[in-house]
C-alpha positions in Angstrom: 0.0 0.0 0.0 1.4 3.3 -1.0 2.0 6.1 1.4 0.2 9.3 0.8 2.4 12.4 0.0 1.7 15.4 2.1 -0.4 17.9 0.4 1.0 21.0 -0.9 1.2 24.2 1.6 1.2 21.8 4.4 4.9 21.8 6.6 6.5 18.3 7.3 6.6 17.5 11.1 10.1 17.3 12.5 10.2 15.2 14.8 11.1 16.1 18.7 9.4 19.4 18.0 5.8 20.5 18.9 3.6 22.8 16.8 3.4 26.5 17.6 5.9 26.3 20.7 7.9 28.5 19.5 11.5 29.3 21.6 10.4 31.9 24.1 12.3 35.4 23.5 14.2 37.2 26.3 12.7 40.3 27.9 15.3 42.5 27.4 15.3 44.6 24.2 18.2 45.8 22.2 18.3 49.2 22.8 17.9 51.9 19.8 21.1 53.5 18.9 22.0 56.9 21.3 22.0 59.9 19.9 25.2 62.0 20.1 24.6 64.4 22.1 24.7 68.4 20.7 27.3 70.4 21.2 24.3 73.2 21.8 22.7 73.2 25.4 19.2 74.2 26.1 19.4 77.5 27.7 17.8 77.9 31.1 16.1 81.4 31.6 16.6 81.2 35.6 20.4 80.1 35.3 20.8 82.8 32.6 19.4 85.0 34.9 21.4 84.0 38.3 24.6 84.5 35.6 23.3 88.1 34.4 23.0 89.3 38.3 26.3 87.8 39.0 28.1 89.6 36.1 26.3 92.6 37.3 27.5 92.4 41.1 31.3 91.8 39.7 31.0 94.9 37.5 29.5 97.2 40.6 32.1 96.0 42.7 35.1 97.4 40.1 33.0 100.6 39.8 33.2 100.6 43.9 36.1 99.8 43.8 37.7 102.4 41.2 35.0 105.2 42.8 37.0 105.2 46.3 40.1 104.9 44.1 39.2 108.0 42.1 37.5 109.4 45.7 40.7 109.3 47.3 43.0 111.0 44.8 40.3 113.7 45.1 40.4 114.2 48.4 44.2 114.0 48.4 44.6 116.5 45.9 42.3 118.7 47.8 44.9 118.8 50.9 47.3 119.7 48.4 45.9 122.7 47.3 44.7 123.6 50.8 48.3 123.4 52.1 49.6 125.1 49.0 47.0 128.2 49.5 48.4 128.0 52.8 51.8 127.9 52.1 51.4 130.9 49.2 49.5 133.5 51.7 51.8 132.8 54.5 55.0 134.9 55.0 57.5 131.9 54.2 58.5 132.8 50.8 57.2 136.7 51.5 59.4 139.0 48.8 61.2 140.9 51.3 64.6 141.2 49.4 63.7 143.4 45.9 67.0 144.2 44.1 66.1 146.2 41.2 68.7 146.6 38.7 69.3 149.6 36.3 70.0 150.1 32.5 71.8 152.6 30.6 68.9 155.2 30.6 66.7 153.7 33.5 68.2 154.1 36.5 67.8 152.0 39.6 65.7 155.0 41.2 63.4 155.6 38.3 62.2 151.9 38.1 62.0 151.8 41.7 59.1 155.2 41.3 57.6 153.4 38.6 56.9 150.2 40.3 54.3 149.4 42.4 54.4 145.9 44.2 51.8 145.5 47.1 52.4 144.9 50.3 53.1 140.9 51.5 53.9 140.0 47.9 54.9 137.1 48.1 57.5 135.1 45.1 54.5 132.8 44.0 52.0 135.4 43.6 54.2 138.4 42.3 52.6 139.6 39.0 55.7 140.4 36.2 53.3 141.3 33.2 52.2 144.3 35.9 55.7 144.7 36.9 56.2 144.7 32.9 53.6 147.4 32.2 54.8 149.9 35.8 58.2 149.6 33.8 56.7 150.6 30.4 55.6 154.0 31.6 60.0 154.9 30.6 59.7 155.0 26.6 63.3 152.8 27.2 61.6 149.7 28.5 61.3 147.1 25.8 60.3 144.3 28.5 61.1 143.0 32.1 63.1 140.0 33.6 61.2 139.0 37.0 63.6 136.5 38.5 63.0 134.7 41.9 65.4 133.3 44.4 64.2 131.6 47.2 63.3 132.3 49.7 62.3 136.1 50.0 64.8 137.5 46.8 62.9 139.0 43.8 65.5 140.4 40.7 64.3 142.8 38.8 65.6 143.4 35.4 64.2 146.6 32.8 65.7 145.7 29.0 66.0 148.8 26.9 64.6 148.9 23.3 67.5 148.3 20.5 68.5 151.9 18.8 68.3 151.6 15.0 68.2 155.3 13.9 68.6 158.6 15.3 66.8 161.4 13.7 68.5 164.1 14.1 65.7 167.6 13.5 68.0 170.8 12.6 65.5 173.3 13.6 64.9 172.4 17.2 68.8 171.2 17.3 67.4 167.9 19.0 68.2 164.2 18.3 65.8 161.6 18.9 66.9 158.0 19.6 64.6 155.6 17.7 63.9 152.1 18.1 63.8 148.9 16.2 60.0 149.0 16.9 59.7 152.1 14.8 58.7 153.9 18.1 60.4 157.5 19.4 62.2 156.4 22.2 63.3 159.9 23.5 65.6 163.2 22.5 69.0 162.8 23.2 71.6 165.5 24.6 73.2 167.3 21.6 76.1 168.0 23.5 78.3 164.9 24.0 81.8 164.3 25.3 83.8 162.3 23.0 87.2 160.6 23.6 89.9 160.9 21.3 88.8 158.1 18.8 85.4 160.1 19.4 83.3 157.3 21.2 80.8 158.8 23.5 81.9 159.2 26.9 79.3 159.1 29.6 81.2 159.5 32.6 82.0 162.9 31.9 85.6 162.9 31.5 85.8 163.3 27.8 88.5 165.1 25.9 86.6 166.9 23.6 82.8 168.0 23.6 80.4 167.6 20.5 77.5 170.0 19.5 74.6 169.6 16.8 74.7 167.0 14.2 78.3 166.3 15.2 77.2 165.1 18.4 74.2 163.4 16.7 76.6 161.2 14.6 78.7 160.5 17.3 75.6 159.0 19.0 74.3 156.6 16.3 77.9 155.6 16.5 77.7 155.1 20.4 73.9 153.0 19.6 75.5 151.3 16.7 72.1 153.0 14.5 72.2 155.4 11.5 71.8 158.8 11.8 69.1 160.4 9.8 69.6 163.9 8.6 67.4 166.6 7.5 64.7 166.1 8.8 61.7 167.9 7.9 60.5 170.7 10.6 56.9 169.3 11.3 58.2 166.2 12.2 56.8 166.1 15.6 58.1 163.1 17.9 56.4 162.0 21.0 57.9 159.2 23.4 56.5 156.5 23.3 54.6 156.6 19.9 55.2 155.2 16.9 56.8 156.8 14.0 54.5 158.4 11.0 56.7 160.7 8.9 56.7 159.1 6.3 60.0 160.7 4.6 61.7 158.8 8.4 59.8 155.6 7.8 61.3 155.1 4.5 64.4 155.6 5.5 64.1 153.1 7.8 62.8 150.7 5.2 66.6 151.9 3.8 68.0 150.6 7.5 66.9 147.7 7.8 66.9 146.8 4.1 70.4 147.5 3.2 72.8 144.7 4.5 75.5 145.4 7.0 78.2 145.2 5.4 76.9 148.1 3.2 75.5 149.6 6.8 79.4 150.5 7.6 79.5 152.1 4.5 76.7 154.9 5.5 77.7 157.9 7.3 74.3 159.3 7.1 71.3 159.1 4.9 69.0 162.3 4.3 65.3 162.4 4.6 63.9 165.6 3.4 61.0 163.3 1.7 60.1 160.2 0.5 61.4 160.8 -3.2 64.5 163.0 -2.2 66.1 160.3 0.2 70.1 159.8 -0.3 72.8 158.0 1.5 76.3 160.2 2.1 78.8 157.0 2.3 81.8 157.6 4.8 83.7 157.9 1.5 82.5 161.0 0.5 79.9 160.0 -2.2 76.8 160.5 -2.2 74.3 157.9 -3.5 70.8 159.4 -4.6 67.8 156.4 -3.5 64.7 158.0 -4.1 62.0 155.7 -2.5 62.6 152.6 -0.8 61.8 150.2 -3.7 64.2 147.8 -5.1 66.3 148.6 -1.5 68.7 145.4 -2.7 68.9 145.9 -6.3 70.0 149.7 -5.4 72.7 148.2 -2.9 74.4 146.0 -5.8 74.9 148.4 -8.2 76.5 150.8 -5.9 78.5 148.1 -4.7 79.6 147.2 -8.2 80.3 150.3 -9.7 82.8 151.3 -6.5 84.1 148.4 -7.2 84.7 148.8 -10.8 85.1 152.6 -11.4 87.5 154.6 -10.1 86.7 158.5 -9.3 83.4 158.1 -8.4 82.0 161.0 -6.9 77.9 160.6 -7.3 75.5 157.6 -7.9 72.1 158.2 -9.0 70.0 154.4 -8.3 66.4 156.1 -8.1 66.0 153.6 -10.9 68.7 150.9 -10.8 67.4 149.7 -14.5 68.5 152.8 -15.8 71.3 154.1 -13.3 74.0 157.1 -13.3 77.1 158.5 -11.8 79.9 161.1 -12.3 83.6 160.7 -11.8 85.7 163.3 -10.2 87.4 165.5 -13.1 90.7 164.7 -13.9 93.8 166.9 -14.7 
């Protein structure tokens, strides 16, 4: 008898093995793969919070701390000036020893009349621009040196203004110093004691005297200036005051515009007006400038032609394009 062949779909029975007892699993799951954690954390508003106040506390405590810092150099510094008000007002450094020293025309006793200190000055609160301005009242005085030596010695020191001219005005037989400010200083003595190589003598023991213009030249010699000569009448100087002729003014455009070396050649140089002006060189000739244009140009062509001609008695440079001169006649 054949044996019947299982029918399709149906599974073949093993044996040792029961039907739908399957192998029990184990509890325990595989667990799902972690995620890596972010490198981002969740921000929490309270410890942001708690970190904000703290941030806060440390900065108030620098501010503190730099507010007594600051409060303290305050109150420091305010000693220091207390003590140093002290210090100033009290009679330690009181000027009690004033040497005031004298110049060729102001004397010790005139700048002693002139200036006014107040009483308990002191050499920290001694004023030299009003020392300066007492001084100024004497045409002379340029400026002040104000020197202190501690403790209670104040120097005193008038400096003169520079001479560059003297005028010298024929009709009132005066001669007024001028300075390099163009301001009259003052008139000046016309009668002068002169030694031998006639340099002013001022100590009275001179061996000859000077009068007039001699003794006008002699004292631009003395102030190392130029004397100005004919000078009109209605000049009017006034000490102190600036110049405004303006026949002087431009000759001394011509003073300061010729160069020194030509300066020592210059005995004199006339101003009767601004078109007439002329220099009389210690040589003898005289140079005709007219106004004081082309001051440099004139100076080289005089300089050339004395160097180049011989004889020369006149030089006309009123227009040193287009200049002249005339020889001494020869025999």
């Amino acid at each position: 008898m054949a044996t019947p062949k299982p029918s399709t779909g149906t599974k073949a029975v093993r044996p040792g093995r029961t039907l739908g007892a399957s192998k029990p699993r184990s509890l325990t799951s595989v667990p799902a793969t972690a995620k890596k954690p972010s490198g981002k954390k969740g921000v929490n508003p309270l410890s942001s919070l708690g970190a904000m106040a703290n941030k806060t506390s440390d900065a108030a405590s620098v501010v503190t701390g730099k507010g007594k810092i600051v409060g303290g150099v305050l109150a420091v510094f305010a000693v220091l000036v207390v003590v140093a008000i002290v210090v100033i007002n009290s009679g330690l450094f009181t000027a009690t020893d004033i040497q005031i020293q004298g110049s060729e025309h102001v004397t010790k006793h005139d700048a002693i009349q002139l200036i006014d200190l107040p009483e308990g000055t002191s050499l920290f609160n001694v004023d030299p621009d009003q020392i300066t301005e007492d001084l100024k009242q004497n045409p002379w005085v340029s400026g002040v040196d104000v020197q202190r030596q501690f403790p209670h010695t104040l120097i005193i020191t008038p400096m003169e203004r520079k001479v560059i001219a003297i005028a010298y005005i024929s009709s009132d037989d005066l001669a007024w110093a001028i300075g390099d400010d163009d301001t009259w200083i003052a008139p000046l003595s016309t009668s002068v004691e002169v030694d031998d190589q006639g340099n002013v003598i001022t100590t009275g023991q001179g061996s000859n005297t000077l009068t007039g213009i001699d003794a006008a030249l002699a004292l631009a010699k003395h102030y190392g200036a130029v004397l100005l000569t004919d000078v009109s009448a209605d000049v009017a100087p006034v000490s102190g005051q600036a110049v405004s002729s303006k026949a002087v003014k431009a000759g001394l455009d011509y003073v300061r515009g010729f160069s020194s070396e030509f300066l020592g050649q210059v005995k004199d140089i006339s101003t009767p007006s601004v078109e007439a002006i002329s220099a009389n060189l210690n040589n003898g000739i005289e140079v005709s400038l007219g106004d004081s244009n082309d001051i440099a140009k004139k100076e080289r062509v005089v300089t050339k032609l004395l160097s180049q001609v011989e004889g020369v008695t006149y030089i006309n440079v009123r227009s040193p394009g287009n200049y002249t001169f005339r020889n001494a006649p020869t025999s």
